[in-house]
N, C-alpha and C positions, 0 to 999 in steps of 0.2 A: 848223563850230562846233556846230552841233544833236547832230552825230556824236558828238561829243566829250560834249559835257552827257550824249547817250543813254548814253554809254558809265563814265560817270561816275556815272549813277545807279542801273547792272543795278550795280556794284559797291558802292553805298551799301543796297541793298537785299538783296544776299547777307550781308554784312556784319552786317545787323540779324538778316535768318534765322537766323544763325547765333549769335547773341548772344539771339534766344528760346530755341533748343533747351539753351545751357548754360543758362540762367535753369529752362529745364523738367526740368533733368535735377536741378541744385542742388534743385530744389523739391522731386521723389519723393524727392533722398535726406533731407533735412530732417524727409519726415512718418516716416523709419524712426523705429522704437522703441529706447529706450536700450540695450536687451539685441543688437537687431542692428546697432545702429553698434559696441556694444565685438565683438561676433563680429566683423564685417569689419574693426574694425580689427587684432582679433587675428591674422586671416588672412593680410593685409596684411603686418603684421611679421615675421611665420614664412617667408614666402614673401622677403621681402630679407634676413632672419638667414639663411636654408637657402642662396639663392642666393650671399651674401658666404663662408659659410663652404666652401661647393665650389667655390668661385674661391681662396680661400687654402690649401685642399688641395692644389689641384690647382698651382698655382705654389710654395706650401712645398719647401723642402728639407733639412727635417729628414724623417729615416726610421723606419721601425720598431727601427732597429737603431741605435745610436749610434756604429758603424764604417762606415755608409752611407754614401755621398753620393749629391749627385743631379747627373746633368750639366750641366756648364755650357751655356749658350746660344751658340755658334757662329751665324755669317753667313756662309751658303750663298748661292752664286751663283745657287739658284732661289728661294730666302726672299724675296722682292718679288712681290708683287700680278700681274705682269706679266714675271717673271724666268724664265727657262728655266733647265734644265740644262746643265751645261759637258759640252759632248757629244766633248770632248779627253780630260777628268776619268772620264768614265763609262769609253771606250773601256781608260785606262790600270788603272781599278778591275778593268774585264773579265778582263786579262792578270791583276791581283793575284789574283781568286779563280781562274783557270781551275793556275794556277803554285802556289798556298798552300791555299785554301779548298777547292777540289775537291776535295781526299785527304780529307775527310769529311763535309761539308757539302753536299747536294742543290738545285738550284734546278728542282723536277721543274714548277710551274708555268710555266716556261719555255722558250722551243723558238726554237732557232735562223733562224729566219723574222726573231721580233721583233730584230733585231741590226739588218736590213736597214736604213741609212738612217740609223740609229741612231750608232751605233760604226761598224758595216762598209758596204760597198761589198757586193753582191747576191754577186761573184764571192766577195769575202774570205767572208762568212757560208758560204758553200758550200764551200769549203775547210775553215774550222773544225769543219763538220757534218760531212765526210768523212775528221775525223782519230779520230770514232771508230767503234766500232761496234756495229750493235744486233742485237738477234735478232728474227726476222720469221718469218714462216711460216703456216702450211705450205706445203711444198711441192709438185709432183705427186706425190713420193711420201710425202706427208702429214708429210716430215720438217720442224722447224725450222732454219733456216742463220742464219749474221751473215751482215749486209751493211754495206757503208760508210754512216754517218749521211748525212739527208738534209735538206734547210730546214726541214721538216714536224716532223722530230723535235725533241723535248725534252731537255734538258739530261739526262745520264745518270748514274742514283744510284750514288754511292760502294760502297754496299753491298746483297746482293742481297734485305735485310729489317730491317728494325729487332731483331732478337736480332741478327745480326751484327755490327751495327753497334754494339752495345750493347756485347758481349764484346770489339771491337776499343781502345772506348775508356774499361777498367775498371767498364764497368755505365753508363756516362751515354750517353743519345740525344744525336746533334747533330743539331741544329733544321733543319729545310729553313728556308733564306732567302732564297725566294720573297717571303715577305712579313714579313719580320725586322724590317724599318723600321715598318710597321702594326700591329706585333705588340706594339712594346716600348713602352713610357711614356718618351717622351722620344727617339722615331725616332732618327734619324741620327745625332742630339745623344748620345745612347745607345751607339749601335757606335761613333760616333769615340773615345769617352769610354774604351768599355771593351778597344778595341785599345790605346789607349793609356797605361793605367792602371794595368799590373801595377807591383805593387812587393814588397818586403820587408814581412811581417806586422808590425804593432805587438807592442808587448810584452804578452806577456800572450794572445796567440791563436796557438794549435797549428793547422796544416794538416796534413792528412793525407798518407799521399805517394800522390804522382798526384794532388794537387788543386796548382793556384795560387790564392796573395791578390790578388784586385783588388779596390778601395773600392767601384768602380759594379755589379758584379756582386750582387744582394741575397745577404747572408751572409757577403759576402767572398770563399768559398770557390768556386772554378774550376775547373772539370773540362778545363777547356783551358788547354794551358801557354802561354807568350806565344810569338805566329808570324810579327809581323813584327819584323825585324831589319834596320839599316840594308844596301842595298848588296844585299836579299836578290833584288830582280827588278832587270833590267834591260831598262829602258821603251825602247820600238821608238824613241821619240819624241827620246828623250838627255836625259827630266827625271831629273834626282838622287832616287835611290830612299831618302828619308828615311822612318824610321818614320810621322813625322807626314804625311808625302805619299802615302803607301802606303795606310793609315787613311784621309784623305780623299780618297781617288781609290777604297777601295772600297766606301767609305759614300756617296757619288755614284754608285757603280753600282746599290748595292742600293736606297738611293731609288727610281730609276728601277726596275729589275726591281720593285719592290712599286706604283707606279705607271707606267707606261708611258706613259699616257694624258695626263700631266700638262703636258705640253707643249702638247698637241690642247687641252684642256678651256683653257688661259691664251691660245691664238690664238682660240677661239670667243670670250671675252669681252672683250678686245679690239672684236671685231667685232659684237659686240650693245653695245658701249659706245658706240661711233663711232656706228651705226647708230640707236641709244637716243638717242643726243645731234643727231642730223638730226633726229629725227622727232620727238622729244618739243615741239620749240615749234611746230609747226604744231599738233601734237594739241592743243597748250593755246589755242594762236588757237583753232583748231573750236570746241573744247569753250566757252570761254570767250563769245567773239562771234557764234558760230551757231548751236550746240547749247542753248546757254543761254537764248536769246531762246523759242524753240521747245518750251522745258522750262516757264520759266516763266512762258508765254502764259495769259492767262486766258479764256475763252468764255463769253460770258455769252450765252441769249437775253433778245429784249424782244418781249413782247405788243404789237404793234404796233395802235391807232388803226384802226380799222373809221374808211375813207372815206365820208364825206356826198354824195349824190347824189337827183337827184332820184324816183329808185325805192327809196330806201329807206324804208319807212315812218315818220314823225314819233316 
């Protein structure tokens, strides 16, 4: 019972501590001057007007252009707190760029290693590395040779510079998509949106030729014609190769190729959550009932009473 009372009044005495310090703090702002409560108050509202109006920027979907749009919101099978990737979905996206996307599009931060475990099997990666081939060198006799790709290497560019690649496709670069998903406003939501978006121009807007209209593209105007078509790859797996399945199997793999790590980084917190959630209530027992006694102990000395004896003098 004593336990109990003790423990009942370190919490009645924090409680007060802590109901001085708001009383102390209410009090310096009280003696401010009328000039600096309208400044911080003014501070104050610019700082919630700025921050309200970069949160409706930034979800707006009106654009600069009143033929814009902005993409819809899709429900990705990693879009949860704790949600992996569909490592079926990646695999089949793989097949959709190595079959459509590779004839111009680079993913030169990417090297056939990262597949392992991933999509492929150590063997399967290794095969794939060995269907193309790179140039290496020198050799003994200071020549350069191709050799069969190897884990180590990186995905190999379409073209052997960016003019090349420029003249192939009427003057427009295409983007390495490495990191296509980090790059756009609206990631994956973005490339599903814009594979699948081509249409017929409105009335009233001329394309050029050799451009396509798609609404998600900013401008409308498209240096790339539309590439998936139904029925166009056939999936090792026997999924039905729909436009819309092609799209999100290869905006599932470029998520992943622009994150890799994303899987790793949702099992670490996982395990500092689990681990956070053991340990945190004993740290609060400690802190609470042992730490706190010890914090706020008080020392006082006392001048202690000179003893009377008969050798002290009267």
């Amino acid at each position: 019972m004593a336990r109990v009372l003790s423990r009942f009044y370190n919490a009645t005495q924090t409680y007060a501590n802590s109901r001085k310090a708001h009383t102390f703090a209410l009090g310096n702002l009280s003696k401010l001057s009328a000039s600096k409560k309208a400044l911080y108050s003014t501070l104050g509202a610019a700082a919630v007007g700025g921050a309200c109006l970069l949160y409706a920027l930034e979800t707006s979907e009106v654009e600069a252009s009143g033929n814009d749009l902005h993409p819809p919101h899709f429900h990705w099978p990693h879009s949860g707190v704790i949600d992996s990737f569909d490592h079926q979905s990646i695999r089949r996206g793989y097949q959709v760029y190595k079959q459509v996307c590779a004839a111009c599009h680079s993913l030169r931060f990417l090297a056939y290693r990262n597949l392992v475990g991933v999509t492929h099997t150590e063997d399967e990666a290794k095969e794939e590395a060995a269907a193309i081939q790179v140039q290496d060198g020198p050799n003994e006799e200071g020549k350069m040779f191709m050799r069969p790709g190897k884990l180590a290497d990186y995905f190999p560019n379409p073209y052997p510079n960016d003019e090349a690649a420029r003249a192939a496709n009427n003057g427009a670069l295409p983007p390495d998509l490495s990191y296509i998903v980090l790059a756009r406003h609206g990631g994956e939501h973005y490339v599903f949106s814009l594979l699948t978006g081509y249409a017929d121009p409105p009335a009233g807007i001329e394309i050029r030729e050799g451009q396509a209209y798609n609404p998600y593209f900013p401008g409308g105007a498209l240096g790339m014609a539309q590439q998936l078509y139904d029925e166009g790859v056939e999936y090792e797996d026997g999924t039905k190769a729909t436009v819309s399945q092609m799209a999100k199997d290869v905006s599932e793999f470029l998520a992943w190729a622009s994150m890799p790590e994303h899987d790793a980084r949702k099992r670490m917190f996982i395990k500092v959550a689990i681990f956070g959630g053991l340990i945190l209530p004993v740290v609060w027992y400690i802190y609470k009932f042992k730490w706190s006694v010890l914090k706020s102990r008080k020392v006082q000395y006392v001048l202690m009473p000179k003893s009377k004896n008969r050798f002290n003098s009267p």
